[in-house]
C-alpha positions in Angstrom: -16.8 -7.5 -10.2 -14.3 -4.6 -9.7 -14.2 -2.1 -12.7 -11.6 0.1 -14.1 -12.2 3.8 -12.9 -10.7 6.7 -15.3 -9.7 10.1 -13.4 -7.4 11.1 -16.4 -6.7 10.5 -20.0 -3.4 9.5 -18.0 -4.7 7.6 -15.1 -6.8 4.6 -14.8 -7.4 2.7 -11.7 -8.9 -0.4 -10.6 -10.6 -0.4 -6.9 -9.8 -2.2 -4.4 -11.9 -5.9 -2.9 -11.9 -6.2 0.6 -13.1 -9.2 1.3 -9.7 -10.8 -0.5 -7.6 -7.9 -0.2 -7.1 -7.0 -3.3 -5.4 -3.9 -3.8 -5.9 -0.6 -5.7 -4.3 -0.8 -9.2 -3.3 1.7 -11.1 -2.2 2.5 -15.2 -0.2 5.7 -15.4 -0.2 6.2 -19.2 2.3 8.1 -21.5 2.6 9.0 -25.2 5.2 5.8 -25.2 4.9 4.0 -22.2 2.5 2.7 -19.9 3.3 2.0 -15.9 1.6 -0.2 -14.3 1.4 0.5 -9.8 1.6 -3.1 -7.7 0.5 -6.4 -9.7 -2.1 -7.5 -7.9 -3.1 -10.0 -5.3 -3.5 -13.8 -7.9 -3.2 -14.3 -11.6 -6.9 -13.4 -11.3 -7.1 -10.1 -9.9 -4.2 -9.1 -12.5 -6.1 -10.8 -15.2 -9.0 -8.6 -14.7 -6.8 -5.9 -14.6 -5.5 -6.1 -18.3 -8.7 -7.0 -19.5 -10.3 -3.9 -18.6 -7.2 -2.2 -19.2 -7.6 -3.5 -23.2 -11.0 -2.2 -23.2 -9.2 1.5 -23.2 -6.8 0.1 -25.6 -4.0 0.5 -22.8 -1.1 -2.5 -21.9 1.2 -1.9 -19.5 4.9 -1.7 -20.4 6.4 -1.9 -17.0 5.2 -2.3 -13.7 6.3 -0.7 -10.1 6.0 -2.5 -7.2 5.1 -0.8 -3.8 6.3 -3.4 -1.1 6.8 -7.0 -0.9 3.5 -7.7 1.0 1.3 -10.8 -1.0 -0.8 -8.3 -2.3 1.0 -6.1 -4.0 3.3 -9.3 -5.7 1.4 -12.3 -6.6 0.3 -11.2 -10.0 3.4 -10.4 -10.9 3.5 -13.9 -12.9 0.4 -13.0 -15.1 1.0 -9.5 -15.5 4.3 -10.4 -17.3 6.1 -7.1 -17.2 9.7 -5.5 -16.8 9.5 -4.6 -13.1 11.1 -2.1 -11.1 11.4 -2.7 -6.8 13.9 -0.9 -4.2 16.6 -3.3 -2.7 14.8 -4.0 0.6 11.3 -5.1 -1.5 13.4 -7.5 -3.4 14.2 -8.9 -0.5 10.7 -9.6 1.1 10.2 -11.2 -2.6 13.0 -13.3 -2.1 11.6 -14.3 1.4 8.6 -15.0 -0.2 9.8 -17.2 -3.1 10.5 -19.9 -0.2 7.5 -20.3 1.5 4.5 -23.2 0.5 1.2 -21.4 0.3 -1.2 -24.9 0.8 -3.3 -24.5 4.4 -1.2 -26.3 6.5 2.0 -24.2 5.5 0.0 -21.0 6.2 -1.6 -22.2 9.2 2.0 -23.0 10.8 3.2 -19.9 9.7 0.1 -18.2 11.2 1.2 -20.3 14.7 4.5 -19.1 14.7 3.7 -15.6 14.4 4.9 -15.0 10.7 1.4 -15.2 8.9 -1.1 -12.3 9.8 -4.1 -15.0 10.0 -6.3 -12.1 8.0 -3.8 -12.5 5.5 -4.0 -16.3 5.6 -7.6 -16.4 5.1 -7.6 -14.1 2.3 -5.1 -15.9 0.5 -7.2 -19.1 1.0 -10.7 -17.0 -0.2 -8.4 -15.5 -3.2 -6.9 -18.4 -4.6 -8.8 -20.7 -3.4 -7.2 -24.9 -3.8 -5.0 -23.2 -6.8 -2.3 -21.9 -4.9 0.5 -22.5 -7.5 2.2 -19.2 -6.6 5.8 -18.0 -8.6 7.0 -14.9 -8.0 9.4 -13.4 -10.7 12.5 -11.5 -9.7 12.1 -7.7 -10.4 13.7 -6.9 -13.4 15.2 -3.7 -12.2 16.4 -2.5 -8.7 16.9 0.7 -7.0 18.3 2.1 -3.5 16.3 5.2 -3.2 14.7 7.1 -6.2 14.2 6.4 -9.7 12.8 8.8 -12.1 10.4 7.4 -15.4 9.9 8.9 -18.3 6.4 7.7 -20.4 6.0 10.5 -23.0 4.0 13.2 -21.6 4.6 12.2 -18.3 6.8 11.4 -15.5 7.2 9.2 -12.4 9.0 9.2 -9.5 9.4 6.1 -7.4 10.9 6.7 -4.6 11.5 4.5 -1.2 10.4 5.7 2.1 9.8 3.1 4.4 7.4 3.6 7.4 5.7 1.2 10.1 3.7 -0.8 7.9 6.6 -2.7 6.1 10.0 -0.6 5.9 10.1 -1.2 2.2 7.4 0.6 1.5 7.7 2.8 -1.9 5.9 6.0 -3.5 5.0 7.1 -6.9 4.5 10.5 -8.0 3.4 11.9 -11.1 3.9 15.2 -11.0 2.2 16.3 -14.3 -1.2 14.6 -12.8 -0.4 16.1 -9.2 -0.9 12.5 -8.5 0.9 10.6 -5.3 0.4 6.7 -4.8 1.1 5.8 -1.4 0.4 2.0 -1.5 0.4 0.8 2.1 3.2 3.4 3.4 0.7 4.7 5.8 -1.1 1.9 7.6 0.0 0.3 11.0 2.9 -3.0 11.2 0.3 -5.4 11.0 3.3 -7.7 11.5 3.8 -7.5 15.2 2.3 -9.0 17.9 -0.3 -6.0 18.4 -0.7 -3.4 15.2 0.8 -0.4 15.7 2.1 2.8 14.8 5.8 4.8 15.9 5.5 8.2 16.7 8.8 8.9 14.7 8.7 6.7 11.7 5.0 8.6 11.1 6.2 11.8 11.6 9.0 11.4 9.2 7.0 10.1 6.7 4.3 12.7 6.5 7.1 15.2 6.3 8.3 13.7 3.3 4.8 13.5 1.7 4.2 17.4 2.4 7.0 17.9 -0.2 5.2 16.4 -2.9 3.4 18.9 -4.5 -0.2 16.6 -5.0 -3.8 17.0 -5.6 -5.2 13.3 -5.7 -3.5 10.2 -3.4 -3.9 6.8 -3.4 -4.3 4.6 -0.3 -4.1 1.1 -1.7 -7.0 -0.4 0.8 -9.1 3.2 0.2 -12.3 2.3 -2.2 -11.4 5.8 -4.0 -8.1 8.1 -4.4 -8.4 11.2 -1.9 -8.6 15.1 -2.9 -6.5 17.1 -1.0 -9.1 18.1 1.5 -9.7 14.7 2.6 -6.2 13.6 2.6 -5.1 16.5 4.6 -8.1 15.3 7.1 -6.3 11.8 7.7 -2.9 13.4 7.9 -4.0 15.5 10.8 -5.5 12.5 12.1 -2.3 10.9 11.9 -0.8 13.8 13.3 -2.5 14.5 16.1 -2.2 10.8 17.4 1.3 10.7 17.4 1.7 14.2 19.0 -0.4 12.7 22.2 1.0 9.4 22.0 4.1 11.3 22.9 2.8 14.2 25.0 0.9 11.6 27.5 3.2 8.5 27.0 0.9 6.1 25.7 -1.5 6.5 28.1 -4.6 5.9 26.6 -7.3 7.6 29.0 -5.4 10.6 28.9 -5.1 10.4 25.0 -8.7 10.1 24.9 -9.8 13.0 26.9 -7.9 15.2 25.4 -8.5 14.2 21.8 -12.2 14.7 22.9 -11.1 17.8 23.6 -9.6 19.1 20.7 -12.7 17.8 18.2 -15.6 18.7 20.3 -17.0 15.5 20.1 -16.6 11.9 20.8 -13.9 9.5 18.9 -15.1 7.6 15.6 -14.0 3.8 14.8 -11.1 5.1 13.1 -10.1 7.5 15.7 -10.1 5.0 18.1 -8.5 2.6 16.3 -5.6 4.7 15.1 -5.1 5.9 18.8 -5.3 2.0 19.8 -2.4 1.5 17.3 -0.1 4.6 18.4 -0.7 3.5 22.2 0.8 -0.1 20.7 3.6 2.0 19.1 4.9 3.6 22.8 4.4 0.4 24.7 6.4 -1.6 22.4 
């Protein structure tokens, strides 16, 4: 079982589950209000949240969403809170709100292309035969930034978009040097190969170098990152993109010359997140 993790006597976080892809959550908590960051993937998963979250005597008071990906919505139900969402995530919600979650509505969506079939199975494994799913409205919608403030503390929720789902929204908590990035990082999974754009990356990482932070969240990342290991990804992320563009997508080329530049032969991850900025030029 996944248990509550404390950084802060402001920040609380539950780690993510793989296997069902549950999320990172995470309690921001304020002399008079408590924020709550995504609801969770089931009724269960935001369950277990608030129970360990009562342990520390904490309830949340209103909760942000990230993006309207399954994930990140389905406990919105159970969790029972005010919410807050940009525009464009309300919209995904709404989408949402219309589907039938039983197998054989998953499966046909899987066929045509609008189910990620990792995503199908996960919601089978998660929810198992109870697949009752309601997804509340958020209470309260934004266009681009909306500021939050908890007693003691402040938030920032701000939409920035990027390949994984143009919705995609950031908190930052600038009395914590705290930024939670949800999925805003990670490849479209929603395209016929995952990928990564060379522009839409770029942009984003510019915007997260004005955030003056010391710990990030990656909502798939078993822990939040220091700074050090943060900056490591982003020049990752970086360098991919510049040689996606230098070389065009071409792969062999990208390879050699990444070799090049680390002294050594690619990691999984290094090959997988050329893989996806390769996808990103072709497409």
């Amino acid at each position: 079982m996944q248990t509550i993790q404390q950084l802060s006597d402001r920040l609380y976080y539950l780690p993510p589950y793989a296997e069902t892809d549950r999320p990172i959550l995470v309690a921001v908590v304020g002399d008079t209000h408590t924020l709550l960051i995504d609801a969770g993937n089931s009724a269960e998963h935001a369950k277990l949240f608030k129970k360990q979250l009562s342990s520390h005597n904490i309830s949340g008071d209103l909760l942000a969403i990230t993006h309207w990906h399954w994930d990140h919505v389905f406990g919105l139900q159970e969790m029972n809170l005010p919410s807050v969402a940009n525009n464009l995530t309300f919209s995904g919600m709404q989408k949402l709100q219309g589907y039938s979650w039983d197998d054989q509505a998953l499966d046909h969506r899987v066929e045509q292309g609008i189910e990620i079939p990792f995503c199908a199975e996960a919601i089978k494994l998660e929810l198992d035969d109870d697949r009752n799913i309601f997804i509340p409205n958020p209470t309260l919608t934004f266009d681009h930034q909306i500021k939050l403030n908890l007693g003691g503390v402040s938030c920032i929720i701000e939409h920035v978009g990027g390949d994984h789902s143009p919705d995609s929204t950031l908190i930052y908590v600038p009395e914590e040097r705290m930024l939670f990035l949800g999925d805003c990082l990670y490849a479209n999974m929603y395209a016929e190969k995952w990928h990564y754009t060379t522009e839409n990356i770029t942009k984003l990482l510019n915007r997260i170098d004005e955030f003056d932070a010391e710990t990030f969240f990656l909502s798939h990342h078993p822990t939040p990152l220091n700074k050090n290991d943060f900056s490591s990804f982003q020049s990752l992320l970086r360098m991919c993109a510049k040689l996606a563009e230098k070389h065009q997508g071409e792969p062999n080329s990208m390879i050699r010359e990444m070799v090049l530049l680390l002294q050594r032969d690619l990691n999984e991850e290094e090959q997988e997140i050329l893989e996806y900025f390769v996808n990103g030029i072709r497409i």
